[in-house]
MDTraj code that builds the backbone (N, CA, C; nanometers):
import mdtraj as md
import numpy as np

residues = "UNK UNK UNK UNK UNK UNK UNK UNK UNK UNK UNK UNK UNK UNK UNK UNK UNK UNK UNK UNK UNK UNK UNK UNK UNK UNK UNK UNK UNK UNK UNK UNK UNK UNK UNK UNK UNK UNK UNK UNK UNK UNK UNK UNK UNK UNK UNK UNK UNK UNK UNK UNK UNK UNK UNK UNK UNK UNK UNK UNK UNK UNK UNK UNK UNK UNK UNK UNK UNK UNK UNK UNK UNK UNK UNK UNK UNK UNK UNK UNK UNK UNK UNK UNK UNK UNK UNK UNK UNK UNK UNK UNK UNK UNK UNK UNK UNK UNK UNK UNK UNK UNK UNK UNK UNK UNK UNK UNK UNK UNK UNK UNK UNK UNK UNK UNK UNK UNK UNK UNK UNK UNK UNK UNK UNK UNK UNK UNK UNK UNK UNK UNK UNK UNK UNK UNK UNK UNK UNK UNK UNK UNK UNK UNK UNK UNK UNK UNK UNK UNK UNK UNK UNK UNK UNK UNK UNK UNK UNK UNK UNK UNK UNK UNK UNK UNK UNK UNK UNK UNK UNK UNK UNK UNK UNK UNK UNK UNK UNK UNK UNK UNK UNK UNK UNK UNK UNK UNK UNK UNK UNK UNK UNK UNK UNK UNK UNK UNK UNK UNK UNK UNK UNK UNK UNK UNK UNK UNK".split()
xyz = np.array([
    [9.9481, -3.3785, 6.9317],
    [9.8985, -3.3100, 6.8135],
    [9.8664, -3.4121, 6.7045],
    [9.7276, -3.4137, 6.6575],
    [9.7141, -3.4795, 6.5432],
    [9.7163, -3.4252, 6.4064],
    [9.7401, -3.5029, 6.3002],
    [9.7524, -3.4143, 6.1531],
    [9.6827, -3.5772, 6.0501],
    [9.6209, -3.4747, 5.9876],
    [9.5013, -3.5160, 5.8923],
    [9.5774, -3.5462, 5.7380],
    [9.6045, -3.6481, 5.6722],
    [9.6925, -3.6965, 5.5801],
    [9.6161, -3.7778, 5.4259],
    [9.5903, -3.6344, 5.3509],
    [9.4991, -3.7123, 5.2504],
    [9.6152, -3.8171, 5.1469],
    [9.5664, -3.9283, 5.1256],
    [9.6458, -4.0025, 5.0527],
    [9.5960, -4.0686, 4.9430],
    [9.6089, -4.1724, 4.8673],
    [9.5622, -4.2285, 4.7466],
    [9.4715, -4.3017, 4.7790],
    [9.4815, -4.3701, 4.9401],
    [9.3732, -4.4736, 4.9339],
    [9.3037, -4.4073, 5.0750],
    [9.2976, -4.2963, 5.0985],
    [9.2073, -4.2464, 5.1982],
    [9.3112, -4.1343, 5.2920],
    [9.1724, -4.1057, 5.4082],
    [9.2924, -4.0134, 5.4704],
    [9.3502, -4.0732, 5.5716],
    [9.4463, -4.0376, 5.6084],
    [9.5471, -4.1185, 5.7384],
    [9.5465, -4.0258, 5.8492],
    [9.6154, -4.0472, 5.9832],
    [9.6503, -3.9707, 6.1195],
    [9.7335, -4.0140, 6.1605],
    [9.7813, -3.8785, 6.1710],
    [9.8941, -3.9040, 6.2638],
    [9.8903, -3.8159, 6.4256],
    [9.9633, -3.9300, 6.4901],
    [9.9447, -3.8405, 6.6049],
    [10.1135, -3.8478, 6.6472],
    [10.1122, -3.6898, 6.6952],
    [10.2969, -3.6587, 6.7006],
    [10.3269, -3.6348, 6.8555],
    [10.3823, -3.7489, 6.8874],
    [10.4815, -3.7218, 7.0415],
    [10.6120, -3.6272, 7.0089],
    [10.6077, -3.5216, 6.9814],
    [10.7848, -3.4162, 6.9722],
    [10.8573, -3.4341, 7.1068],
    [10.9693, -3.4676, 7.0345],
    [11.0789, -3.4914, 7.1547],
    [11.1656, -3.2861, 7.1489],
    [11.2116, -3.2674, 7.2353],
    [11.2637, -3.1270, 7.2272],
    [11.3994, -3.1741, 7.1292],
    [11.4421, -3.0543, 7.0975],
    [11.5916, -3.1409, 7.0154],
    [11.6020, -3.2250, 6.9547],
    [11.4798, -3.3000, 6.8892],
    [11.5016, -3.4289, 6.8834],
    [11.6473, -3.4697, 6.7517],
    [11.6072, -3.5560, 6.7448],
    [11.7632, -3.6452, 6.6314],
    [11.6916, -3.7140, 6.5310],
    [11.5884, -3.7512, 6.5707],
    [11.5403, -3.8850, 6.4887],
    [11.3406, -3.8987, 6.5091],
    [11.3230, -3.9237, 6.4112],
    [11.1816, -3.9122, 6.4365],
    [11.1584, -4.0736, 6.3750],
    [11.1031, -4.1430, 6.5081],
    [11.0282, -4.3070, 6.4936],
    [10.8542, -4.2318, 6.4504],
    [10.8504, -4.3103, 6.3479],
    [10.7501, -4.3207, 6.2670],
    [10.6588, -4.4362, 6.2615],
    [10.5434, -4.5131, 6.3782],
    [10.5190, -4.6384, 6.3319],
    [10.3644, -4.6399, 6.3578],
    [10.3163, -4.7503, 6.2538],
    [10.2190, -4.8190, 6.2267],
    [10.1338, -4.9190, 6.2612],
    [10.0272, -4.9274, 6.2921],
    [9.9368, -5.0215, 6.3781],
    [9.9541, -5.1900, 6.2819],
    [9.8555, -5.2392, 6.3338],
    [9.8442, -5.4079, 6.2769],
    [9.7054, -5.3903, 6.1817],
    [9.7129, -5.4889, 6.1679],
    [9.5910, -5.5535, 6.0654],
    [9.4488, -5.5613, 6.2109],
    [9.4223, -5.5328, 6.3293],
    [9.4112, -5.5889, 6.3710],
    [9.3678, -5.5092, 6.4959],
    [9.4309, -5.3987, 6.4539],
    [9.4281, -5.3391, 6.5808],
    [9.4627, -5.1658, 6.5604],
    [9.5004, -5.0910, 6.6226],
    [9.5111, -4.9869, 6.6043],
    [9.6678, -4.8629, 6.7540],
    [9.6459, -4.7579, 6.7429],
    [9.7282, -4.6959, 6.7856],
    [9.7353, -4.7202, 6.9320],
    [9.6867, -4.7603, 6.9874],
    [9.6676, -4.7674, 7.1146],
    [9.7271, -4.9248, 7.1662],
    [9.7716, -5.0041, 7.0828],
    [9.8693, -5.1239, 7.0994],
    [9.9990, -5.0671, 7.2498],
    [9.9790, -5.1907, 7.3077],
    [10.0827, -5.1513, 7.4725],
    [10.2486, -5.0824, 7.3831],
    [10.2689, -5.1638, 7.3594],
    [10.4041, -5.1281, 7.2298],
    [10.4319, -4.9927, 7.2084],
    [10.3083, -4.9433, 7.1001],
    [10.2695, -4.8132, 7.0759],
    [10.3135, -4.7191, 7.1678],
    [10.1994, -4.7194, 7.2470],
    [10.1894, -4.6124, 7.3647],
    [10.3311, -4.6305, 7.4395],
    [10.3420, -4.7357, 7.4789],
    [10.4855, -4.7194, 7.5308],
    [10.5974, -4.6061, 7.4757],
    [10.6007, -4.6680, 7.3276],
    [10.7200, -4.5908, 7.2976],
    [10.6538, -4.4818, 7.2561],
    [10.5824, -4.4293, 7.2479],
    [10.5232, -4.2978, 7.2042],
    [10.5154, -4.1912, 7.3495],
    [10.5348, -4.2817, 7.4837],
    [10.5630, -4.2084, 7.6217],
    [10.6979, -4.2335, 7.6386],
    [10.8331, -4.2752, 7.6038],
    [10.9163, -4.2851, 7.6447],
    [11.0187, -4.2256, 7.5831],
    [11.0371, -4.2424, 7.4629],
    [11.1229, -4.1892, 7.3396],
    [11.1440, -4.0423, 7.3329],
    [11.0590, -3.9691, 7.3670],
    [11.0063, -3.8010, 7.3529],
    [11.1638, -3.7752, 7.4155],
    [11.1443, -3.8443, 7.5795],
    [11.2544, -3.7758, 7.6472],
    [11.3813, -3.7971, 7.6121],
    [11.4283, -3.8493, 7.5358],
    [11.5738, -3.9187, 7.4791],
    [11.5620, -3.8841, 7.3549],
    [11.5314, -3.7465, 7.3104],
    [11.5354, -3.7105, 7.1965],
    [11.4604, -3.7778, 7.0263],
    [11.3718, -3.8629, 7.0803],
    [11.3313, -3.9658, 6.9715],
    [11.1966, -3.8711, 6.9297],
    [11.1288, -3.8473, 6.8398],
    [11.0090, -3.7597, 6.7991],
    [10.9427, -3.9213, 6.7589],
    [10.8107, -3.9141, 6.7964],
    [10.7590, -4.0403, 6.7818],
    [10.5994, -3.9845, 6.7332],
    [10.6106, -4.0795, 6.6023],
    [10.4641, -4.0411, 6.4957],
    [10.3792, -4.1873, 6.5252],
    [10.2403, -4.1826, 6.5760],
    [10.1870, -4.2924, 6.5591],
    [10.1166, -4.2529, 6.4201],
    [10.0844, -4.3581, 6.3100],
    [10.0065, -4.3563, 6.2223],
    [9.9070, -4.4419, 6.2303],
    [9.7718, -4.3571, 6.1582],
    [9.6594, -4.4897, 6.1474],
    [9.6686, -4.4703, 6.0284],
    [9.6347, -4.5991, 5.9728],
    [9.6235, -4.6383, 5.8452],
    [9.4970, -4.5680, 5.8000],
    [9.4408, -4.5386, 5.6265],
    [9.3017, -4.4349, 5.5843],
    [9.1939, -4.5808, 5.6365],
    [9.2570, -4.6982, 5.6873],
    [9.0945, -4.7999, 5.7042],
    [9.0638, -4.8170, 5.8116],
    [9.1653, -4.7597, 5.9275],
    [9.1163, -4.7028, 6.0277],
    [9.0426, -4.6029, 6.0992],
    [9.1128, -4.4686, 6.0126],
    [9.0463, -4.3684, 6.0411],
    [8.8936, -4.3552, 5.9909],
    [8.8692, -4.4345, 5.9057],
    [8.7643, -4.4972, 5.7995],
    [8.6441, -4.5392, 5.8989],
    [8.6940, -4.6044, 6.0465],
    [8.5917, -4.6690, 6.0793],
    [8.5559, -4.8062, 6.0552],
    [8.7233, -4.9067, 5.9437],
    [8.6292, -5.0412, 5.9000],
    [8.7529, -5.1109, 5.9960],
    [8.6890, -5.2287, 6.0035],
    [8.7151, -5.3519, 6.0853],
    [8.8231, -5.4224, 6.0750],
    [8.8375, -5.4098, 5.9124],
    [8.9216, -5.5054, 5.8344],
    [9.0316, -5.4436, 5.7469],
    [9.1432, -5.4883, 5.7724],
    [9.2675, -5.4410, 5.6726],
    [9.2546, -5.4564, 5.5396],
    [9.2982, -5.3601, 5.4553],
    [9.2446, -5.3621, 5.2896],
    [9.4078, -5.4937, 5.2315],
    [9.4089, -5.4922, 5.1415],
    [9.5129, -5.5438, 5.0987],
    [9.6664, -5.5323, 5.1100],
    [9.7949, -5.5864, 5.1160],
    [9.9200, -5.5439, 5.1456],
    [9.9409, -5.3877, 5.0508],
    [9.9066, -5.3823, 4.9341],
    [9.9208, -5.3240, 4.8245],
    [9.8321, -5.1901, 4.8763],
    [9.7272, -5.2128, 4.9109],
    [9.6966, -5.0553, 4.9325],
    [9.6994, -4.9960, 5.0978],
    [9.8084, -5.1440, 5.1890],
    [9.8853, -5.0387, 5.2699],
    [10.0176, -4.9541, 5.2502],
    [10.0804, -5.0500, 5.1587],
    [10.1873, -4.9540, 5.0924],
    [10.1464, -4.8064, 5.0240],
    [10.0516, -4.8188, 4.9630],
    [9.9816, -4.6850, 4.9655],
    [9.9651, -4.5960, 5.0356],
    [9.9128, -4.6395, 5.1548],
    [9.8970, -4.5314, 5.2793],
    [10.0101, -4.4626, 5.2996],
    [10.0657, -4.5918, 5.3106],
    [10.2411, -4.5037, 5.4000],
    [10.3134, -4.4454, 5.3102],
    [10.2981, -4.4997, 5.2339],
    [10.3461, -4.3727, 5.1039],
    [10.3213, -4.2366, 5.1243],
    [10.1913, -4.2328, 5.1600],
    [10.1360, -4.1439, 5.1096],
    [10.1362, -4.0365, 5.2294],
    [10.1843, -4.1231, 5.3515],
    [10.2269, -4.0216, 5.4537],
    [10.3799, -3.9595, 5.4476],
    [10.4184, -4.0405, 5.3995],
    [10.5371, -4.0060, 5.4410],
    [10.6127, -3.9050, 5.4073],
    [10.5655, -3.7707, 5.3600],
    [10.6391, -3.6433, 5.3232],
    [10.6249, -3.5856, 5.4176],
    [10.4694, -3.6345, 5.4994],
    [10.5070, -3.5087, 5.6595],
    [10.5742, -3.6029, 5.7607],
    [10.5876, -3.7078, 5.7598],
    [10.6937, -3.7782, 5.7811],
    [10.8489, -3.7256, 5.8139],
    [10.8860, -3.7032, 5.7412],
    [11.0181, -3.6808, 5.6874],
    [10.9977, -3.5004, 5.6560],
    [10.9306, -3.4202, 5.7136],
    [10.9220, -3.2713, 5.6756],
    [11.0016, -3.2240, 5.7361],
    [11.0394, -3.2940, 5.8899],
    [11.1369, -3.2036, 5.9609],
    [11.3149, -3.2268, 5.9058],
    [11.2980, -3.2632, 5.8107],
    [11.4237, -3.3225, 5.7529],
    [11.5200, -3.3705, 5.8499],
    [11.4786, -3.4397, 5.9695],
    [11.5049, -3.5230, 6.0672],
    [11.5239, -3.7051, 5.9981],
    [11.6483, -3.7605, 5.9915],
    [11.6185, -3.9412, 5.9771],
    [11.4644, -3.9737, 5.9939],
    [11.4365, -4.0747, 6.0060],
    [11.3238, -4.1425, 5.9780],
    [11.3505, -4.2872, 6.0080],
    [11.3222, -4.2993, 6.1174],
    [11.2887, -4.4603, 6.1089],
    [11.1625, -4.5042, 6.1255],
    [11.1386, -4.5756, 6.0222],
    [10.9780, -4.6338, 5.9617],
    [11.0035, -4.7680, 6.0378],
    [10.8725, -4.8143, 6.1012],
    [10.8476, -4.8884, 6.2005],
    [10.6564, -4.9318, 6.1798],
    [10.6694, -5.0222, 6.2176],
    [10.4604, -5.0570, 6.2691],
    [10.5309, -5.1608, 6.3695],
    [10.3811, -5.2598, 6.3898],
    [10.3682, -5.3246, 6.4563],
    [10.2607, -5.4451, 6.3366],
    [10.3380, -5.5853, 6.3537],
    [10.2623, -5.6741, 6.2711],
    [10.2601, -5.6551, 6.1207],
    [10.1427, -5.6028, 6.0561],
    [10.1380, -5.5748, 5.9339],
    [10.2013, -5.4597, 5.9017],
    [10.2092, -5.3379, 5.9794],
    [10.2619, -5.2469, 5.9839],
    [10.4174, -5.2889, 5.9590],
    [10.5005, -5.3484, 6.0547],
    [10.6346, -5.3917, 6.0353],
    [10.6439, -5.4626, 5.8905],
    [10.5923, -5.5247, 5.8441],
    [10.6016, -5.5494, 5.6589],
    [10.5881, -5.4429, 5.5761],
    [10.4861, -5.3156, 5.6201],
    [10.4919, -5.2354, 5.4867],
    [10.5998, -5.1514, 5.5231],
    [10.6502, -5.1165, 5.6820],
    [10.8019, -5.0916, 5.6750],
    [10.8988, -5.1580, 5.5836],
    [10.9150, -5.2794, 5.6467],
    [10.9936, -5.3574, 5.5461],
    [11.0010, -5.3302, 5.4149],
    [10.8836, -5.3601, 5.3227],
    [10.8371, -5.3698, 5.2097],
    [10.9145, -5.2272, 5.1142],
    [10.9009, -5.0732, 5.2162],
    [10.8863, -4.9600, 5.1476],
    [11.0327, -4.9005, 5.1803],
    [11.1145, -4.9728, 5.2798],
    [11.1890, -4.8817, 5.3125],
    [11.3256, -4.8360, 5.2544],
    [11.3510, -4.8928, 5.1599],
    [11.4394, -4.8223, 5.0255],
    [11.4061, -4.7563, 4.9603],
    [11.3079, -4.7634, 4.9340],
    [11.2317, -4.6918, 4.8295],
    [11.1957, -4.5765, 4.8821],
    [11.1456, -4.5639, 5.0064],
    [11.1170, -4.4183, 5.0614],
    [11.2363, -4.3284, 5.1172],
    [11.3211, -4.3996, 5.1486],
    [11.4971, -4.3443, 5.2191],
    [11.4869, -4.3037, 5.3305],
    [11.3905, -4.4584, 5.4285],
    [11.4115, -4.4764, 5.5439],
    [11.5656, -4.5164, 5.5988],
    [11.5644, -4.4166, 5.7215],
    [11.7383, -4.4350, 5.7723],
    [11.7022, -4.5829, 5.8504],
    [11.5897, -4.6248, 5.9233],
    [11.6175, -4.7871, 5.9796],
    [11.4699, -4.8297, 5.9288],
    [11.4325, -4.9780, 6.0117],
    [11.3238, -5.0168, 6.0275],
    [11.3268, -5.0838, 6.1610],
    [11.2012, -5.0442, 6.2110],
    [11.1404, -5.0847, 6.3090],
    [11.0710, -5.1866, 6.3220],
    [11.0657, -5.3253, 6.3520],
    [10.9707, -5.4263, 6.2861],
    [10.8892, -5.4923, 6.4536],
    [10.8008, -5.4861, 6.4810],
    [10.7513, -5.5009, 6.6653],
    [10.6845, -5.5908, 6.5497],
    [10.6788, -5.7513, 6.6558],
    [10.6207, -5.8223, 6.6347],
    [10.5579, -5.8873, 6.4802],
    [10.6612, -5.8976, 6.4408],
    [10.6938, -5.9090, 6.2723],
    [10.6209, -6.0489, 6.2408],
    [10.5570, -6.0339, 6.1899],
    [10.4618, -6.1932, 6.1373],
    [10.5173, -6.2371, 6.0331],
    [10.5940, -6.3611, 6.0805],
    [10.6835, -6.4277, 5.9774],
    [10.5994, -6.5329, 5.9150],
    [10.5129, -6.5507, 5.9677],
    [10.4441, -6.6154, 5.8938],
    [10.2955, -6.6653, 5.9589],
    [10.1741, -6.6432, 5.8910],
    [10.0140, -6.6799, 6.0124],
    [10.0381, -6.7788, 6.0637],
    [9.9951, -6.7942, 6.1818],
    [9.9897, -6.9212, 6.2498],
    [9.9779, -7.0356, 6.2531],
    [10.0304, -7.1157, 6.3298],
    [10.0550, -7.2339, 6.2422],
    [10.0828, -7.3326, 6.0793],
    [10.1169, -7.1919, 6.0107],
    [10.2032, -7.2235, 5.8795],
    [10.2972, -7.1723, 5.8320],
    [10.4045, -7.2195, 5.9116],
    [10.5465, -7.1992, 5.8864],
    [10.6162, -7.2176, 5.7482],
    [10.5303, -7.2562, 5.6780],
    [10.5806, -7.3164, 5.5065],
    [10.5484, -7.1449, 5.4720],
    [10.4745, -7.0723, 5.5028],
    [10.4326, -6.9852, 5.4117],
    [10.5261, -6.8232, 5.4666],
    [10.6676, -6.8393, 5.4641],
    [10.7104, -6.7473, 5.5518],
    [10.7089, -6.6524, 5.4208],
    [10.7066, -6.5517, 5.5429],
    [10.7454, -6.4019, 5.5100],
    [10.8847, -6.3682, 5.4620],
    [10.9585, -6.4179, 5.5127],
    [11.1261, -6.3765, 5.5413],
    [11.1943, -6.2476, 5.4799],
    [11.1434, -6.2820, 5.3295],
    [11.1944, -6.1995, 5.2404],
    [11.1661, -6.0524, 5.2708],
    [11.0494, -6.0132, 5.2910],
    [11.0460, -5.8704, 5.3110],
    [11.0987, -5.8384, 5.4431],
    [11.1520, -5.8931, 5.5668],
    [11.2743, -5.8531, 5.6551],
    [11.3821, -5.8554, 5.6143],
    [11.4485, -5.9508, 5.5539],
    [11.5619, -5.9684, 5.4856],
    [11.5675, -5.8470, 5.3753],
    [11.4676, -5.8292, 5.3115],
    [11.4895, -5.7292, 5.1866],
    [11.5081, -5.5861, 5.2305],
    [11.4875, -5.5013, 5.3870],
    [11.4420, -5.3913, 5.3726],
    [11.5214, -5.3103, 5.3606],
    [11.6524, -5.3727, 5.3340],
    [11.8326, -5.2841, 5.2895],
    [11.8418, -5.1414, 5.3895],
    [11.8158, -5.1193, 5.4878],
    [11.8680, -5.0328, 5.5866],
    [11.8427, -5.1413, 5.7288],
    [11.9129, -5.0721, 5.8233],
    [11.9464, -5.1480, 5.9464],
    [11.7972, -5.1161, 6.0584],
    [11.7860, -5.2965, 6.0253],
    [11.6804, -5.3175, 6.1122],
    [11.6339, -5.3883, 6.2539],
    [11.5551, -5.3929, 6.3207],
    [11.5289, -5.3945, 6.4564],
    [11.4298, -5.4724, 6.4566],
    [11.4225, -5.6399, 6.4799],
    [11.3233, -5.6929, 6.5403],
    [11.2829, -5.7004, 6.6874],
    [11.1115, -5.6523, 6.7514],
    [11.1141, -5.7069, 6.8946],
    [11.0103, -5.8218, 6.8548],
    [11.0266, -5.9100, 6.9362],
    [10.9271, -6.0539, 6.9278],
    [10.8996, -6.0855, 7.0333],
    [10.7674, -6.1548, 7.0569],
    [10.7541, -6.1944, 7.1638],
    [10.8248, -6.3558, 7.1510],
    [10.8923, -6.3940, 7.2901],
    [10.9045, -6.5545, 7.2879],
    [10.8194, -6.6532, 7.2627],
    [10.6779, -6.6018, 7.2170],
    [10.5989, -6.7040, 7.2412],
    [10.4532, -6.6414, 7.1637],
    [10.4966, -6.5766, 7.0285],
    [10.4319, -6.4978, 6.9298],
    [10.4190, -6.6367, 6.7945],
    [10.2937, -6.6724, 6.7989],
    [10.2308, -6.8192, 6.7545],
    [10.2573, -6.6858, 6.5798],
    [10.2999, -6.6053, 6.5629],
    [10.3455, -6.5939, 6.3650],
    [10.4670, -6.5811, 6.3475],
    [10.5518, -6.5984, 6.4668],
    [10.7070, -6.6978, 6.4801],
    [10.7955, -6.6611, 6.5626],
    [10.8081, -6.7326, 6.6620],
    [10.9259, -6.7249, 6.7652],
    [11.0674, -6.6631, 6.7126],
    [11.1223, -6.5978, 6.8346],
    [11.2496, -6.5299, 6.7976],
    [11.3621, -6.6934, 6.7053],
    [11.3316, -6.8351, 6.7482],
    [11.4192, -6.8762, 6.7203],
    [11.3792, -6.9430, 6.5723],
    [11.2365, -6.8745, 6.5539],
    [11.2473, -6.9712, 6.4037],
    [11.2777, -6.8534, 6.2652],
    [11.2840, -6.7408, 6.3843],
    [11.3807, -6.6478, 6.2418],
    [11.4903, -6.6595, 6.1383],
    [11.4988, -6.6396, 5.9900],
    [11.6470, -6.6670, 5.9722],
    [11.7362, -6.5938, 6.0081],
    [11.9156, -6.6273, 5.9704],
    [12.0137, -6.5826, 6.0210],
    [11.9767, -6.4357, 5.9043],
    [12.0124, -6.3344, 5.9774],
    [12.0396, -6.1978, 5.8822],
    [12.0843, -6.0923, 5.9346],
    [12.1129, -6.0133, 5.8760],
    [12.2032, -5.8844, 5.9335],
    [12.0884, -5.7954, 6.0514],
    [11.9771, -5.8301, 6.0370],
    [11.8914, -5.7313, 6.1188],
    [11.9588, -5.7836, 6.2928],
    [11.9261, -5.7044, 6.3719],
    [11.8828, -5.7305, 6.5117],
    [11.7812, -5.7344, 6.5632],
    [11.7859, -5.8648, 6.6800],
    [11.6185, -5.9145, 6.7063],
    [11.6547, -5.9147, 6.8463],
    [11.5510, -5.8323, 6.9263],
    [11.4996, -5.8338, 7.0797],
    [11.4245, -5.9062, 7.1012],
    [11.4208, -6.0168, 7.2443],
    [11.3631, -6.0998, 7.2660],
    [11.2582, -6.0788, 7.3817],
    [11.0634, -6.0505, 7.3743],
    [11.0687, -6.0693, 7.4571],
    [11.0009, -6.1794, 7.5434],
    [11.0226, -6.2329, 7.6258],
    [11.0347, -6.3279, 7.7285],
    [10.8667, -6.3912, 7.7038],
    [10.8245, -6.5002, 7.6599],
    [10.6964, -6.4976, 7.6895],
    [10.5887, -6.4310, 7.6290],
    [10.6718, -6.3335, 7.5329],
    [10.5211, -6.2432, 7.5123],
    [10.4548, -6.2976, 7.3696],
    [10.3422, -6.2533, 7.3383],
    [10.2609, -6.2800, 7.2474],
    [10.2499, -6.1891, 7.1586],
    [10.1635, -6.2153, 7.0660],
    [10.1817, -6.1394, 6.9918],
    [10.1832, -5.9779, 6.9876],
    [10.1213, -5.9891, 7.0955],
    [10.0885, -5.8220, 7.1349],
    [10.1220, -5.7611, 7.2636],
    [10.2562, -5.9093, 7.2247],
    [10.3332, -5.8687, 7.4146],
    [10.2839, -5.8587, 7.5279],
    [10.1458, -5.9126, 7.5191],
    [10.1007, -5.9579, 7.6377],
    [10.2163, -6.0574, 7.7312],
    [10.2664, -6.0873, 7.8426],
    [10.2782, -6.1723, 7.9126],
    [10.2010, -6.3093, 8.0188],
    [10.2180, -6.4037, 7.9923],
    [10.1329, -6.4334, 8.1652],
    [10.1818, -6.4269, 8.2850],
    [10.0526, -6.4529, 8.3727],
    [10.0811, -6.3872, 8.4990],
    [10.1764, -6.5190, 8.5847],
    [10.1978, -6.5857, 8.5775],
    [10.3095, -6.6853, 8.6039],
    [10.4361, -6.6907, 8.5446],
    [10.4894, -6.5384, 8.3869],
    [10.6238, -6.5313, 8.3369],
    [10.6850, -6.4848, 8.4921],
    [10.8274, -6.5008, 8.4282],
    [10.9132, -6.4613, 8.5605],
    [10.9107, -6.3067, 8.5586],
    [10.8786, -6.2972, 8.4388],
    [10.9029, -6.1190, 8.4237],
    [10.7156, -6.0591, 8.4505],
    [10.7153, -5.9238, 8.4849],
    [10.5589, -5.8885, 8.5003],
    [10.5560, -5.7963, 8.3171],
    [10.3909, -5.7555, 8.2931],
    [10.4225, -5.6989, 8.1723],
    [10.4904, -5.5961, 8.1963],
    [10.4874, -5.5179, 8.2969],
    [10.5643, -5.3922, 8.3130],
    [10.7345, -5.3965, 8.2567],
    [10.7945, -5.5052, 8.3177],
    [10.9147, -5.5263, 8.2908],
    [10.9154, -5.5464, 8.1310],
    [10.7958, -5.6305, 8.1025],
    [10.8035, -5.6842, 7.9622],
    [10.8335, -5.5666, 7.8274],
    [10.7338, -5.4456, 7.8695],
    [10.6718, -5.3161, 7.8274],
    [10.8370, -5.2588, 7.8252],
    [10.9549, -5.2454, 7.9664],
    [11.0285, -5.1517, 7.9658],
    [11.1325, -5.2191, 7.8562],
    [11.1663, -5.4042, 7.8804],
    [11.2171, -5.4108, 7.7553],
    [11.2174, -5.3836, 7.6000],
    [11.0811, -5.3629, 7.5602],
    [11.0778, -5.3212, 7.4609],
    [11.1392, -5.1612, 7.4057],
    [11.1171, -5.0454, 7.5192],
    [11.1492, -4.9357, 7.5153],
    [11.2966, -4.9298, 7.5250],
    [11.3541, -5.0257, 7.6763],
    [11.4802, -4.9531, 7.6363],
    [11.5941, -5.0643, 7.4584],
    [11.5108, -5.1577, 7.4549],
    [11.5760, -5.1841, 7.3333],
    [11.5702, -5.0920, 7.1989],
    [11.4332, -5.0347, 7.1878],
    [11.4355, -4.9379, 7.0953],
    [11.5556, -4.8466, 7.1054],
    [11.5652, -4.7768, 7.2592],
    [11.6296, -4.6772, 7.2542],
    [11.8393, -4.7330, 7.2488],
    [11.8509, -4.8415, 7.3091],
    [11.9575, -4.8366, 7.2889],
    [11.9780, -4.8216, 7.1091],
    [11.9200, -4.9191, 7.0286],
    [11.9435, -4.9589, 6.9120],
    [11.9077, -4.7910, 6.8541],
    [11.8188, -4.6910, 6.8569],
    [11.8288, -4.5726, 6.7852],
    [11.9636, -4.5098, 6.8622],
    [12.0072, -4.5040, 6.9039],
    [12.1284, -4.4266, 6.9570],
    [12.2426, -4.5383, 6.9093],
    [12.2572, -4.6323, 6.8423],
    [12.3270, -4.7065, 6.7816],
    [12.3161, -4.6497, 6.6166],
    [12.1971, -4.6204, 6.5247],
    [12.2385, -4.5916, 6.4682],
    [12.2914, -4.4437, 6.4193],
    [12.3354, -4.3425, 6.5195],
    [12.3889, -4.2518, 6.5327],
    [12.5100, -4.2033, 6.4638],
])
top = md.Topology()
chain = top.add_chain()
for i, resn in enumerate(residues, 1):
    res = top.add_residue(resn, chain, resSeq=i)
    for name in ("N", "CA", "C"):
        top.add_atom(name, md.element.get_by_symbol(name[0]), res)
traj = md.Trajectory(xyz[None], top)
């Protein structure tokens, strides 16, 4: 089911995987870069349903828009703002989540909106090849209990050049930024794909 989300800086979509019963509704967001259909995405948007997880993909209003290019940090915080009352309608938790840019305006919003976690897939600590210019702060800042997955080998920063912080970080093996694997990892993407899911799911049934 999709739902049509007028907001300040355009309209947004959402598309809703309902879990029966659910507990918790994962809420997440595409990249700068890309859109709902990320392996990540779809994954957990097919897996979560059955383990009680209600899973919202969002497009950002510059997607649904038709443009190419991500507007500014400032008027993605907007968007998600601006979703987030049907968000949170089923008066179900909320864990706010994207992928890439998406995982920052999680970060960025999630006190402020009274997200129960954050979800951060493939968290860009910093563009490529400039490690001087980290991010850190808005993972470190997002004051509810958060969830990094990374790929081992994600050129906007490896699981090991993260700092020390209270979040938890899933590692996966090789992958890139978009969790691609190669075809010579020891692991195939399939395996790569199920780590990501069942880490989500252990860690939402952790914060229970």
């Amino acid at each position: 089911m999709t739902e049509i989300i007028d907001t300040d800086a355009g309209a947004a979509r959402i598309t809703w995987h309902r879990a029966k019963g659910a507990r918790l509704v994962l809420a997440v967001s595409h990249g700068a870069g890309g859109g709902i259909e990320a392996r990540d995405l779809r994954a957990l948007a097919q897996a979560l349903p059955e383990h009680g997880v209600t899973v919202a993909l969002v497009e950002q209003p510059w997607r649904v828009a038709g443009k190419k290019l991500a507007p500014a940090p400032r008027t993605l915080d907007v968007g998600w703002r601006g979703v987030w009352p049907a968000l949170a309608g089923s008066g179900l938790p909320v864990i706010s989540g994207g992928r890439s840019a998406g995982a920052r305006v999680a970060c960025r919003t999630a006190t402020e909106l009274g997200a129960h976690a954050v979800l951060a897939l493939s968290f860009p600590l910093h563009p490529p090849g400039k490690p001087e210019k980290s991010r850190a702060e808005e993972l470190l800042g997002a004051g509810v209990p958060t969830l990094v997955v990374q790929g081992g080998n994600d050129p906007f920063g490896k699981p090991s050049e993260f700092p020390e912080g209270s979040y938890e970080l899933v590692e996966v093996p090789h992958g890139d930024h978009g969790f691609a694997v190669p075809k010579r990892a020891e692991i195939t993407q399939e395996q790569a794909v199920r780590l990501i899911t069942d880490g989500v799911l252990a860690w939402a049934a952790s914060l229970e």
